[in-house]
C-alpha positions in Angstrom: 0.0 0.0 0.0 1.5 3.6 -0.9 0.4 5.6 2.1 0.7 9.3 0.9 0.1 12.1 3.3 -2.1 13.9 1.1 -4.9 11.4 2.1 -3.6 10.6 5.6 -3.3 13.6 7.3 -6.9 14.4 6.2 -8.3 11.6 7.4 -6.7 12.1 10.4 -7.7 15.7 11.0 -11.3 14.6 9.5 -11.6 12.0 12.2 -10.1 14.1 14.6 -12.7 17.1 13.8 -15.0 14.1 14.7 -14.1 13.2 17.9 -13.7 16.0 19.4 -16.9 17.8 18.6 -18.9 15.0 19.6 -16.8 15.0 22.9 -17.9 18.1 23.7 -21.5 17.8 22.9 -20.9 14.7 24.7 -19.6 16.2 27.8 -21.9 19.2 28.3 -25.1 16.3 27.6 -25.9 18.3 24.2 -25.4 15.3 22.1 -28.2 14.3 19.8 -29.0 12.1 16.9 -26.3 9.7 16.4 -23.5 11.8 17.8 -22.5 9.1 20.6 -23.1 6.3 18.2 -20.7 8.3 15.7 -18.1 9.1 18.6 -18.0 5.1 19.8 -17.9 4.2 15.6 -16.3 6.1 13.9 -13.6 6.8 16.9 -12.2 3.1 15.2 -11.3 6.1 11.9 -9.3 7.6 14.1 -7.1 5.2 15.2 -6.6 4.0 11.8 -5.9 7.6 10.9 -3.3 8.1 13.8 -1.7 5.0 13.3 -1.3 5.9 9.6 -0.4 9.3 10.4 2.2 8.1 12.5 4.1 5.5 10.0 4.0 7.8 7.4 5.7 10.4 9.7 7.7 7.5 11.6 10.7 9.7 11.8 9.4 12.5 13.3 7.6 10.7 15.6 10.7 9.1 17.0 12.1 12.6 17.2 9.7 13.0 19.9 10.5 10.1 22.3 14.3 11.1 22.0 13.3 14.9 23.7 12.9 15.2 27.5 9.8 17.0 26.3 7.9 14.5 24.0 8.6 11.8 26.7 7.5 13.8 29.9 4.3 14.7 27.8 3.5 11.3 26.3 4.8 9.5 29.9 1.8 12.2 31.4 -0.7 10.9 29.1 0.0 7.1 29.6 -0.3 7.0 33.2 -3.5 8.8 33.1 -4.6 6.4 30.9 -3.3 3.9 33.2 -5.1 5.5 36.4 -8.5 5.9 34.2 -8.7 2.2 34.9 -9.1 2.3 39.1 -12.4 4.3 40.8 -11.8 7.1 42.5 -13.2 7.7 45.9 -16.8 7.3 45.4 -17.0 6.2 41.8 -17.4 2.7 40.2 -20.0 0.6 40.8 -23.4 0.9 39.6 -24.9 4.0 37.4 -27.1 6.5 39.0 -30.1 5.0 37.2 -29.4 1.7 38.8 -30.9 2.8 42.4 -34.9 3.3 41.2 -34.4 0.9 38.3 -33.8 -2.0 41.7 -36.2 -0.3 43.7 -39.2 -0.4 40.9 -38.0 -4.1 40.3 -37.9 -5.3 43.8 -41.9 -3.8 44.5 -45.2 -6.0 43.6 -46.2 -6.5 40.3 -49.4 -5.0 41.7 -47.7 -1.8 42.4 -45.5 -2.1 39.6 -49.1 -1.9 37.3 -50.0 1.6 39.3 -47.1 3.3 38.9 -47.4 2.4 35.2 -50.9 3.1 34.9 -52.0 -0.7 33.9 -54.1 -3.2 34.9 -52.8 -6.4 36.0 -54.1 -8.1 33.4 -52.2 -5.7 31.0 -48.9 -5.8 33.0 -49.1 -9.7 32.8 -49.1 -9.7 28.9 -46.8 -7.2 28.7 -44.6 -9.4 31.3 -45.6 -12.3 29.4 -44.6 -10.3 25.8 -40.9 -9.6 27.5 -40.9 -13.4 28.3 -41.1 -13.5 31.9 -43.9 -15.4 33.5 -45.6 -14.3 36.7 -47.2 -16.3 39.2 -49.1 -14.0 41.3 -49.4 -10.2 41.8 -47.0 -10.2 45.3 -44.4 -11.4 43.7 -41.7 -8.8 42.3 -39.9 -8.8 39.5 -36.7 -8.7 40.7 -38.5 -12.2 42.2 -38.8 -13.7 38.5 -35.9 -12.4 36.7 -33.1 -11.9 39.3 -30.7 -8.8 40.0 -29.5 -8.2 36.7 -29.7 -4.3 36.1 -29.1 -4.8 32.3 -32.1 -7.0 32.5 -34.4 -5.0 35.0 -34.2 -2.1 32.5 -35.0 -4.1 29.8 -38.1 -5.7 30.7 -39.0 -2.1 33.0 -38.8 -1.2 30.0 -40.8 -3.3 28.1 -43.2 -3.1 30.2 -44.0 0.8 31.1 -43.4 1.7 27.3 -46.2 4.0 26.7 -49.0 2.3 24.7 -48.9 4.0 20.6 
């Protein structure tokens, strides 16, 4: 393959242009559309781009690992990366969402109807249409299909999905 820079470098700023605007929608929550779905996708562009980028300019690349500067910068980077990977104190574990998600799931499916404006006899098709099976109206539904959050919010939603 003849990788020229009149191609490569575009790409790269292209994808780069990318990235960060839907970053920064992203991080003041003004993301719409498909802007997350394009910053998780096409984020893969980039690294092709940079990775490019960075054979067809090998040498000066190198350059910057042999300065005290391009090492102390890139050193910087790579052990924030590195502590991205640990909690800090009071982060990690579950979403924010995850707290009234459990607590809808762990109430009875006779509640669970009221706070979604059904009847039972609706819930339990709707239940029934998510492919959980209820036995009675005490039980919850953390009861039928476990602790699972990824679940929970699945068949939660399923089930309190405004009729059309």
């Amino acid at each position: 393959m003849n990788l020229q820079r009149q191609w490569v470098t575009p790409l790269t700023i292209g994808a780069f242009v990318l990235m960060a605007v839907t970053g920064v929608l992203m991080f003041f929550h003004l993301d719409r559309g498909l802007n997350k779905l394009a910053h998780e996708w096409l984020g893969w562009v980039m690294v092709v781009g940079v990775v490019l980028h960075s054979v067809v300019n090998w040498g000066a690349l190198v350059r910057h690992f042999r300065q005290t500067t391009g090492r102390v910068l890139i050193g910087v980077f790579v052990l924030v990366l590195g502590l991205s990977f640990f909690a800090g104190a009071g982060q990690g574990g579950e979403p924010p969402f995850a707290a009234p998600v459990h607590a809808l799931a762990r109430v009875p499916l006779s509640t669970l109807a009221q706070v979604g404006g059904l009847t039972s006899e609706q819930l339990r098709a709707r239940l029934q249409a998510a492919g959980v099976t209820a036995a009675t109206e005490q039980q919850s539904l953390e009861a039928l299909i476990g602790a699972d959050l990824r679940r929970q919010v699945q068949v939660l939603g399923a089930v309190l999905k405004k009729a059309p």
